[in-house]
N, C-alpha and C positions, 0 to 999 in steps of 0.2 A: 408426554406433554403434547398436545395442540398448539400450533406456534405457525403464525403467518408473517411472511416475511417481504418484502421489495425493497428496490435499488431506484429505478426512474421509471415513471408509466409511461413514457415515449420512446426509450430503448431496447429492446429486446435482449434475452439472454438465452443463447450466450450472446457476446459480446461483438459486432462485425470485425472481423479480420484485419482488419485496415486500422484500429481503433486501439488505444492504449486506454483502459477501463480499468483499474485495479479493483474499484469495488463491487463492478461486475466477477470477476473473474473466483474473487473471495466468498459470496453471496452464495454463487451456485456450488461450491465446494462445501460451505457449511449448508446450505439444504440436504445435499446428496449425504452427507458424511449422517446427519441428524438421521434423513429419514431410514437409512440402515444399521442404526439403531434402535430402531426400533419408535422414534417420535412421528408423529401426524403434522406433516410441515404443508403448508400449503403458501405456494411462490406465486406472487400476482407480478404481473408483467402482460404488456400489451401483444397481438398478438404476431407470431414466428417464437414467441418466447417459451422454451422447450430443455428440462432438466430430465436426464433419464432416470425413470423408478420415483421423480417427486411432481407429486401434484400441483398443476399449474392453474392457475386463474388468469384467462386473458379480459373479462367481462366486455367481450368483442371490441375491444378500442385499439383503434391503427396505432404504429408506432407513426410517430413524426421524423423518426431520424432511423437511414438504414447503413450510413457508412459515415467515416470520418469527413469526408466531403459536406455531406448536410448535414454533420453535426456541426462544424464548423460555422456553415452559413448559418444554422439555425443561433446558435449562439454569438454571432454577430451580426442579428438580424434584431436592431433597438425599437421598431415597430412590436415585433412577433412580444420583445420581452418586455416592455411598457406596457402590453396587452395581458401580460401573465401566461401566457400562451403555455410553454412548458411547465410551467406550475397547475396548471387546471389540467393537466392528463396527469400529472403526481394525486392532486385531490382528489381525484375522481377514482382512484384506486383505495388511496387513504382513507376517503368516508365512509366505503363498505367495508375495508377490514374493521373499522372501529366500532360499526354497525352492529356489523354481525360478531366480534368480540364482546359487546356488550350483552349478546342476547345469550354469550354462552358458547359461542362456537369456536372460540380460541380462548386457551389460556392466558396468552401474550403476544406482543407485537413487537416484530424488532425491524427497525427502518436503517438505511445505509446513508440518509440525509436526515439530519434532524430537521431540517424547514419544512419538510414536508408534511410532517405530522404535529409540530410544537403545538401549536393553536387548537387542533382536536384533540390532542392528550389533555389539554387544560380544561377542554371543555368533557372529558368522557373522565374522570378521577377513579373509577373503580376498574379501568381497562388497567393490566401493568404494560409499560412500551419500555423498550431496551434501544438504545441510538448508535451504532459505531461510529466513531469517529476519524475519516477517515485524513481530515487538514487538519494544520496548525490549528487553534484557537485562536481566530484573531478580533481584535476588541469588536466587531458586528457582530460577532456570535456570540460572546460574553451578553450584549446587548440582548440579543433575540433570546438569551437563556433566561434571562433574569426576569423578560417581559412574560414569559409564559412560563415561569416555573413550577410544578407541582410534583406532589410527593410522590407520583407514580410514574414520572420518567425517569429514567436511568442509562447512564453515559458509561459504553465502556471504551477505554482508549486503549491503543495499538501499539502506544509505548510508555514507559515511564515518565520520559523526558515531553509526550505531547501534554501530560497535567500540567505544565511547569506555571502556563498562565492562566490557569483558573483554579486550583488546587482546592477551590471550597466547590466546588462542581458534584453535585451528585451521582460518582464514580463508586460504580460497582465489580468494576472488576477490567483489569488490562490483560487483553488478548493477543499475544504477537500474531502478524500476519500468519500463515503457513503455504507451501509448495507442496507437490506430487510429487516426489523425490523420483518416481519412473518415468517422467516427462521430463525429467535432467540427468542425462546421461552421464556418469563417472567417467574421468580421462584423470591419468597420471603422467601422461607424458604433452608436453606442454612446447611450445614455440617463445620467441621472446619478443612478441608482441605483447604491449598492452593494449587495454578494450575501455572504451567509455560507451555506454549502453543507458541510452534515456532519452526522453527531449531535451529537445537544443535549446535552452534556457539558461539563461544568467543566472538562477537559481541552482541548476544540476551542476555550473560548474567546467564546462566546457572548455571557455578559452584558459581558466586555468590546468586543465586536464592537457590542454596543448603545451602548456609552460614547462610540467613534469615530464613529458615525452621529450623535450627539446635538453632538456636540462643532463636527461641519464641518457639520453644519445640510446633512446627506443622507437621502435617504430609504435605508431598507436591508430589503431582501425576507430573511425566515430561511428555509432552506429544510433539512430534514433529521428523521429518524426522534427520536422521543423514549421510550427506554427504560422501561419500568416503574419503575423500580430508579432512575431520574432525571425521574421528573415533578414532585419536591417543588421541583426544581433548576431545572426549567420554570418550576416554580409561585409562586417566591419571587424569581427572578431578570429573566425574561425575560415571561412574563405580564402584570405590571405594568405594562410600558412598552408594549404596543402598543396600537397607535393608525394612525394614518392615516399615519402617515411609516416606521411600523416595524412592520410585518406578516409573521406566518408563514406560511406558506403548505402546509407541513405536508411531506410523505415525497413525493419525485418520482422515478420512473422514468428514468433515463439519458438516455431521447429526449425528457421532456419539459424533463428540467435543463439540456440544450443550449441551448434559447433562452432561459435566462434567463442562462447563462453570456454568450452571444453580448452580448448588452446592455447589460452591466451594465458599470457605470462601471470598476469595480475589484472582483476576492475577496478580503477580509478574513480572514484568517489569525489572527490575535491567540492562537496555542496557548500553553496554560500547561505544556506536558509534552515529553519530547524525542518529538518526532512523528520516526519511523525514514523516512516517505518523505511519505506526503500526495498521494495522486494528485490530488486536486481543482486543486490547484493546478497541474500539466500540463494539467487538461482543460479547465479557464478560460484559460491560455495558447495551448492548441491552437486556439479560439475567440477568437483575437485581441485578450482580455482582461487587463490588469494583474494583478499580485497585490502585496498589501501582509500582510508578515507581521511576527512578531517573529523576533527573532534567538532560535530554539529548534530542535531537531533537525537537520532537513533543510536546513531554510530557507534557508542561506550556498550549498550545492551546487544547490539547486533554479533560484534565483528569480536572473538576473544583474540586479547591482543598480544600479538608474537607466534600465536597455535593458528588463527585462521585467518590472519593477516595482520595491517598496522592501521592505530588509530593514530594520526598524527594533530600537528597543532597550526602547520602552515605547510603552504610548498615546498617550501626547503627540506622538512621533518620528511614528506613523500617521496623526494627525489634522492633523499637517504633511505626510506623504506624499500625502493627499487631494489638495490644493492645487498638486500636483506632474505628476498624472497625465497633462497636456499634454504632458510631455514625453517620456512614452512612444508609441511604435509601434505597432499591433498589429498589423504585418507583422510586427515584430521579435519579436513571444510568440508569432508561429508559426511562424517559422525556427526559430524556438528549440526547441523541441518537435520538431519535424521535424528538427531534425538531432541532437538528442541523447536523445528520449524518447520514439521511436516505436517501436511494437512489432518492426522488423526489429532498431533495437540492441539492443535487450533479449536478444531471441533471438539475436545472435551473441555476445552475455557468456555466455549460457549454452553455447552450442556451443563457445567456448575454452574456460570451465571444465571439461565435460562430457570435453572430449579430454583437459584437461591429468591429471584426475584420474585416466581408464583408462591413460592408459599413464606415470602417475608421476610427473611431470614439471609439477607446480606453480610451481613456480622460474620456468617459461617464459613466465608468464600474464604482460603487458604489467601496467606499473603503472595506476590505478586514474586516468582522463581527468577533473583535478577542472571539474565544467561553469562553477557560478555562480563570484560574485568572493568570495574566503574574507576579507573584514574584519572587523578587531578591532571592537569593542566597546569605543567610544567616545563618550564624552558629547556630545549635539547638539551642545552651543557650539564643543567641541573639536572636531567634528568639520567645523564649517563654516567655521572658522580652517584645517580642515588643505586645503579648497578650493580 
């Protein structure tokens, strides 16, 4: 297959250090996975943008953003985005993949933003485009789908539970994220820390992530970026409470968050939003780590519950889960990961979908392998009666 692929025409890949990027980090894993396979992958990205062994396209355009610093200003800069500014270095990538797709030189286009390309797939019908999806579907986007709909894009989502609100979306097939299971170290011997690993957001769950540590009398390291736009959220919520049991530890780099992955008693999950996949929780599994989540997004497909941790229904469910964690494995969270969230599956969901779409033939895509245990949502009492 010939297959061109981008993320943003003003970020580079990989990804700046400083930067939590999930669909950068995914992008370049299925390029590299595809092109040693033997596929013709060509990754347009502006340029420092550099995949080993796959063919880059920078069509000499600067990036605009080189750290989370100017990505940040750039993204709260209401002049630069009322001008379209980062949107016209997306276009400008987008209209010669579609160009040159047109002419023959690519089988398929697959974008990590549908905005980017919606409007030229409606205008190019004979190009096929594949879209990951990598947010909620929230009614804008439903909006922007239905404005540019045509029979030659195709939406693949990250998890089951991200269809939930669009379910007539033309979905060709659901991908789980995947990890480099030798970029997460195995550990079976463990501390009784707990780990919250994410931005500092209302959404990740944080000040409740502090409730749960207070509650089973654990210590809990916080570890993850704090937004401008969410320091009051910091400042009101989670500031307060630390102390010597409950410490931040501030923004870590990939290879330094492995060891505290590896250690840590259990990852705390406590999301308040439908999280569409949640890698952290694979990359603390892949490090022979528990995970304790709520029952939100991902969570039922992710985590199998009682083998590689606990889905629960409230704080209280998690601050009972604590007390539980003996009887998890952490051989079992990384079997688990390794047979179902490594970056080789990832890359073959993509190489089915990738075939199914050039030659038509959607229909043939195997049904969607559900991993974790899909349980209802049931009250504790009831649910230790149904034991």
């Amino acid at each position: 297959m010939k297959i061109a692929m981008m993320v943003r025409g003003y970020l580079q890949t990989p990804r700046p250090l400083d930067m939590i990027y999930a669909p950068l980090d995914l992008a370049e894993h299925i390029a590299k996975g595809l092109t040693e396979r033997g596929h013709q992958v060509t990754y347009f990205g502006p340029q420092g943008t550099q995949i080993p062994g796959v063919k880059v396209e920078t069509l000499d355009v600067r990036p605009l953003v080189h750290d989370q610093k100017e990505f940040a200003a750039m993204t709260g800069d209401t002049e630069k985005l009322m001008h379209y500014i980062p949107e016209l270095w997306d276009k400008r990538f987008a209209a010669n993949m579609f160009e040159r797709a047109q002419r023959g030189e690519f089988d398929m286009l697959h974008f990590h933003h549908p905005e980017v390309a919606m409007d030229l797939a409606a205008a190019y019908p004979d190009v096929p485009v594949a879209y990951t999806l990598h947010d909620p579907i929230y009614q804008f986007y439903r909006d922007v789908f239905d404005l540019y709909k045509s029979k030659n894009q195709h939406f693949i989502s990250i998890s089951e539970n991200q269809r939930r609100d669009a379910p007539d979306l033309q979905f060709c097939a659901t991908v789980y994220n995947g990890v480099d299971p030798t970029r997460f170290a195995f550990s079976d011997e463990h501390e009784d820390y707990l780990l919250f690993a994410g931005r500092i957001t209302p959404q990740k769950g944080v000040k409740e992530a502090i409730e749960v540590a207070k509650q089973a009398n654990r210590r809990l390291f916080i570890i993850g970026p704090i937004a401008d736009t969410h320091q009051e959220y910091f400042n009101q919520y989670v500031k307060p409470h630390l102390n010597d049991k409950i410490l931040y530890l501030g923004f870590m780099e990939q290879e330094q968050l492995v060891r505290y992955y590896q250690k840590a008693a259990a990852l705390l999950m406590p999301i308040q939003w439908e999280e569409p996949f949640g890698l952290n929780m694979v990359e603390a599994m892949a490090c022979g780590t528990p995970v304790i989540a709520l029952r939100r997004g991902s969570v039922p497909e992710v985590i199998e519950h009682g083998k590689t941790g606990f889905v629960c229904d409230h704080v209280q469910d998690m601050v009972e889960a604590v007390g539980k964690l003996s009887q998890i494995s952490a051989r079992d969270c990384r079997k688990h990961v390794e047979q179902n969230f490594a970056v080789k599956n990832m890359v073959s969901g993509y190489e089915r979908a990738f075939r199914a779409i050039i030659k038509h033939d959607i229909a043939s895509l195997p049904p969607v392998k559900k991993v974790g245990k899909q349980l209802r949502s049931l009250p504790s009492k009831l649910r230790s009666l149904k034991k």
